[in-house]
C-alpha positions in Angstrom: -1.7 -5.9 -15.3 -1.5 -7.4 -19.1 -3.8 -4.9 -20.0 -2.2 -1.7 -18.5 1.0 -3.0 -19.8 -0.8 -3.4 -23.0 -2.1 0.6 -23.1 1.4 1.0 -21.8 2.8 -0.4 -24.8 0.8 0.7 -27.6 0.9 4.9 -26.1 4.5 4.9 -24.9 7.0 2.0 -24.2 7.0 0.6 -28.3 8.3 4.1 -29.1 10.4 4.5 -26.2 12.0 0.9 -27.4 12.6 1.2 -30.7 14.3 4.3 -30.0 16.4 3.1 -27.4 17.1 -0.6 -28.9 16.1 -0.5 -32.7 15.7 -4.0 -34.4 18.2 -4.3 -37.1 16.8 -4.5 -41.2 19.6 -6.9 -42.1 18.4 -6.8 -45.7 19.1 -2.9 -45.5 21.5 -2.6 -42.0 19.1 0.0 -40.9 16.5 -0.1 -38.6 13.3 -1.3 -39.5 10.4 1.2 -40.8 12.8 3.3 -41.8 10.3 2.3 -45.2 7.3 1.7 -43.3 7.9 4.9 -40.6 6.1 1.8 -37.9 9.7 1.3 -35.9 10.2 -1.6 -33.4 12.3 -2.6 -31.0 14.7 -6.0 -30.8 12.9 -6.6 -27.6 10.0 -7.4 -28.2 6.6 -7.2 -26.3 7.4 -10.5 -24.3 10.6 -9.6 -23.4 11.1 -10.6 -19.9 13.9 -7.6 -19.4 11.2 -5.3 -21.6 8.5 -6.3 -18.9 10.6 -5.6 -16.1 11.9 -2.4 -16.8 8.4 -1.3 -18.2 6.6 -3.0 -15.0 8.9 -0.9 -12.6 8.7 2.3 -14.9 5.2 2.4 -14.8 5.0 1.8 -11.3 7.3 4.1 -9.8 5.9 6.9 -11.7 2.2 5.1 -11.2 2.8 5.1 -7.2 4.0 8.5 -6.9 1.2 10.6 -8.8 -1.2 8.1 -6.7 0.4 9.0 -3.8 0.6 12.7 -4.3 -3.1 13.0 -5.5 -4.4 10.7 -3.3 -3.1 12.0 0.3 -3.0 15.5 -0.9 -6.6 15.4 -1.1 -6.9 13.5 1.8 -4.4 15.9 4.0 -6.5 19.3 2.7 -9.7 17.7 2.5 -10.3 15.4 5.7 -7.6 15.8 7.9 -8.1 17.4 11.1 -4.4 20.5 11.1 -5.1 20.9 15.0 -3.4 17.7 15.4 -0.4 19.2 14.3 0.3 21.1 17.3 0.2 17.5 19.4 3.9 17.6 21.0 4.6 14.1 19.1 3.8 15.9 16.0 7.9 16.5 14.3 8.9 19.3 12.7 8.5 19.7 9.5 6.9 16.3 9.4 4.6 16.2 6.0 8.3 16.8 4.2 10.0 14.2 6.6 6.8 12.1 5.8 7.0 12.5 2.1 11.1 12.4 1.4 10.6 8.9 3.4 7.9 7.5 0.8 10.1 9.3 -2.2 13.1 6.6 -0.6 10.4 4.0 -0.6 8.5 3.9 -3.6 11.2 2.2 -5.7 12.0 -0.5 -3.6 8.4 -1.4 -3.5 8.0 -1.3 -7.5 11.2 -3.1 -8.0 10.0 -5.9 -4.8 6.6 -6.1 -6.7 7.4 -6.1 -9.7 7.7 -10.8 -10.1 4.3 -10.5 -9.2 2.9 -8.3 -12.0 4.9 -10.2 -14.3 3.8 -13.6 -13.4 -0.1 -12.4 -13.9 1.1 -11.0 -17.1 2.8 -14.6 -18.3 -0.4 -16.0 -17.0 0.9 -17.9 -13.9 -1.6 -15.7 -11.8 -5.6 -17.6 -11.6 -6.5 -13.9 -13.1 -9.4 -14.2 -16.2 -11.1 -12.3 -18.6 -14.7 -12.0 -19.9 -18.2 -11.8 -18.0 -19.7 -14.5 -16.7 -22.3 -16.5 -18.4 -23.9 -18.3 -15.6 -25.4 -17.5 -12.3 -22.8 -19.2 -10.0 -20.4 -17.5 -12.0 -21.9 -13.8 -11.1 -22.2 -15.5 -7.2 -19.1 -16.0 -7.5 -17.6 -12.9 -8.9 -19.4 -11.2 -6.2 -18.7 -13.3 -3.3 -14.6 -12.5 -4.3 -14.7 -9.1 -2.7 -15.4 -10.1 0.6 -12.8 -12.9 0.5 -10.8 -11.0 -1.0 -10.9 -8.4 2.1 -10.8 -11.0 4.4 -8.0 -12.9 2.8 -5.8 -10.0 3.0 -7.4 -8.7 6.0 -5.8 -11.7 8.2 -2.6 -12.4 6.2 -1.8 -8.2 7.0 -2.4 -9.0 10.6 -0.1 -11.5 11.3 2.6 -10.0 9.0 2.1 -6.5 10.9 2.0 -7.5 14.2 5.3 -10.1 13.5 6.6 -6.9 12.1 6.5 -5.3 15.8 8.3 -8.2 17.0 11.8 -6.3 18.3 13.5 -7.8 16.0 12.2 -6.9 13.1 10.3 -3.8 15.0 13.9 -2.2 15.1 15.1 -3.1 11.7 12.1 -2.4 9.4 9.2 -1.1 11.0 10.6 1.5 13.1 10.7 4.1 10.4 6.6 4.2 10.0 6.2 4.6 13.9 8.1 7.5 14.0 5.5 9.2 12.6 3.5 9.1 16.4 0.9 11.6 14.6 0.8 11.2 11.2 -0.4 12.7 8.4 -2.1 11.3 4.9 1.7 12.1 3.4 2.8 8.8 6.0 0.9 6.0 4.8 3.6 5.1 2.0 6.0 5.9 4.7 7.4 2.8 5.2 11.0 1.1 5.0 10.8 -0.7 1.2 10.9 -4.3 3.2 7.8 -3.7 5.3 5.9 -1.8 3.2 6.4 -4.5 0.8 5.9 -7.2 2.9 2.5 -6.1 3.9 1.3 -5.9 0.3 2.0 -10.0 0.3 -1.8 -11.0 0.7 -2.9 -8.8 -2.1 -0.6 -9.8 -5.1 -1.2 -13.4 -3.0 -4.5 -14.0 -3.4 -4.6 -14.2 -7.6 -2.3 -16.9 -7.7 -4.5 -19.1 -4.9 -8.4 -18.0 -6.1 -9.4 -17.3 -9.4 -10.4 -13.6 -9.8 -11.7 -11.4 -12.7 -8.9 -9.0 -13.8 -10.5 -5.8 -13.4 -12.4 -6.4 -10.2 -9.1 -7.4 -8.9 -7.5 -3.7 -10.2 -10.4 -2.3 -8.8 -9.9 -4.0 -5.4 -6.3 -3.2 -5.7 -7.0 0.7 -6.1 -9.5 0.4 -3.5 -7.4 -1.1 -0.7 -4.6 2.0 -1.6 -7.0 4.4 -1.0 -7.8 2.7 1.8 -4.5 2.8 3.2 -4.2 6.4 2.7 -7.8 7.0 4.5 -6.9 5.5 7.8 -3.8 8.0 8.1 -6.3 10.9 7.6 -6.8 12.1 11.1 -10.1 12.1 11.3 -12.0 10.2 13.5 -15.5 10.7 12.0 -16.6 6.6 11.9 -17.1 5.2 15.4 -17.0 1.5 14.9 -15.9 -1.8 16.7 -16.2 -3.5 13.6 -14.2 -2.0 11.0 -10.5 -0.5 11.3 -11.3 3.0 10.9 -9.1 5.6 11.2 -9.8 6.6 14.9 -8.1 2.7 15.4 -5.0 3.1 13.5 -4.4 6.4 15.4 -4.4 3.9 18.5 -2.1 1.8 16.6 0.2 4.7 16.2 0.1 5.9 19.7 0.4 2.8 21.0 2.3 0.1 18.8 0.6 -2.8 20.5 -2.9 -2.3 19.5 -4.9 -2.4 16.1 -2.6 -4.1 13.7 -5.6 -5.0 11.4 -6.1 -3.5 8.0 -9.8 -3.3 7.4 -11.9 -5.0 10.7 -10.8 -5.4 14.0 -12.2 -9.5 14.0 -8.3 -10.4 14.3 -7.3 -7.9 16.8 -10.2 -9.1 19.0 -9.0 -12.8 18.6 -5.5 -12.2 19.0 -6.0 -9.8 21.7 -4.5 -7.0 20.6 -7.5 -5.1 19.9 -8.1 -1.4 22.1 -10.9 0.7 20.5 -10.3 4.0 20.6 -12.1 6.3 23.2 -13.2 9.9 23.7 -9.9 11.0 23.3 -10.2 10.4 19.6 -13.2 11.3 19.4 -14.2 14.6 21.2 -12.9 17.2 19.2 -11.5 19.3 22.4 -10.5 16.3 24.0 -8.7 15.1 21.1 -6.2 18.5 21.2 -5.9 18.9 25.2 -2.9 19.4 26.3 -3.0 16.8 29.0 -4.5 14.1 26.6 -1.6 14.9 24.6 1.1 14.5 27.8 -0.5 11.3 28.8 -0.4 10.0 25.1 3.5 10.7 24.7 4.1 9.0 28.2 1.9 6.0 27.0 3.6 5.9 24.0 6.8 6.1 25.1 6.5 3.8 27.8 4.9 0.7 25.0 8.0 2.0 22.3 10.4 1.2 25.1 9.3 -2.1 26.3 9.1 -3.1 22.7 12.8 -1.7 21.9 14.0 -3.1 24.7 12.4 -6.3 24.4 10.9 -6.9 28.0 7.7 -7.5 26.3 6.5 -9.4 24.1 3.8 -8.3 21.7 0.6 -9.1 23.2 
């Protein structure tokens, strides 16, 4: 992030600063390079109030183009619009959908925002620079599967604790109303939980060392990831990885599927359910009756859970 902030700085923010807050010439009282036309700011680069306000500028307006390109390609590109007549399926739900991650998308920047600038004051294990060795590359390499299975097993637990009723009702309520969502509901979360369940990733740089830009790279990746498994279309058939077909289960269903990328900690906490035909078939998938017995389902888990005469499994 110290070299976004960087590109940040040099194109936009120094400007924006030493317009806002001009450092003071005292030989002249007047701002400095008025002579040199180069103007800068009393706060300087390091800042701490600088980086925070630049940190959470950048990624508000960073998280809502994202989120905006990314799932409007996803929702006219790969998602499947006959699931939009499924009863469970709101009205005027992409606009519901999208108002809620609007409401969101602060909260997360402003959450997220410590971890960004503790990488940029170098309290992160981030580096720079290629490796010169061979067990250097090894391990460069070997980081991207830890790195997915690191944050593979610390979103599990802190997604299925989220459908504890307790916290179910207070924060993570608000993404299962969307019982068929959309691309436009992956961001769709209350600012708590959707932060919370971004823990592993900022997590993981202050535990394991980790080359910056494989770690932006990663970071990008796992977004689009997230946006991928709320496209409605169930092309993958795995019982390996989380594909979309599984989160739809999770969405239906509450219970079930609370992994991120595999389904190895689903199968070992038992809360795994792969999906079936009715995900699958393309006329099953928009029958009516699959679509009755889904809501009942549904409806039937949501209530145990709200009621709390079940515990998650």
């Amino acid at each position: 992030m110290d070299t976004v902030l960087e590109y940040c700085d040099e194109y936009f923010f120094d400007s924006v600063y030493a317009k806002l807050i001009p450092a003071e010439n005292p030989l002249s009282n007047s701002t400095i390079g008025t002579l040199d036309h180069h103007p800068t700011s009393a706060w300087e680069r390091d800042n701490d109030l600088r980086i925070f306000l630049s940190l959470s500028a950048f990624l508000i307006v960073g998280a809502t183009l994202f989120y905006f390109l990314s799932a409007t390609f996803s929702f006219y590109v790969f998602f499947d619009k006959e699931y939009m007549k499924h009863p469970r399926f709101l009205e005027n739900q992409v606009r519901l959908e999208i108002e809620a991650t609007m409401r969101a998308i602060p909260g997360y920047a402003i959450l997220t925002v410590p971890w960004f600038w503790g990488e940029i004051k170098g309290y992160s294990l981030l580096y720079d620079g290629l490796p010169t060795t061979f067990a250097g590359w090894a391990y460069m390499a070997a980081c991207v599967p830890f790195f997915l299975m690191f944050t593979d097993c610390g979103i599990y637990w802190i997604h299925r604790y989220l459908h504890h009723p307790l916290l179910y009702k207070r924060l993570h309520k608000p993404h299962h109303k969307w019982l068929v969502p959309t691309p436009y509901s992956a961001y769709a979360f209350h600012p708590l939980d959707g932060y919370a369940q971004s823990i592993p990733y900022h997590l993981f740089v202050y535990m394991f060392p980790m080359h910056k830009w494989l770690y932006i790279s990663m970071f990008m990746s796992v977004n689009i990831w997230t946006i991928l498994i709320h496209d409605g279309n169930f092309i993958l058939r795995s019982s390996i990885v989380n594909t979309s077909a599984h989160h739809a289960v999770h969405h239906l269903y509450f219970n079930y599927n609370y992994g991120q990328y595999f389904t190895f900690w689903d199968r070992l906490g038992g809360s795994h359910r792969q999906p079936t035909e009715e995900q699958y078939d393309a006329e099953l998938r928009i029958n009516k009756k699959t679509w009755e017995a889904q809501s009942k389902e549904a409806d039937e888990i949501e209530g145990e859970v709200l009621g709390g005469k079940k515990k998650i499994n």
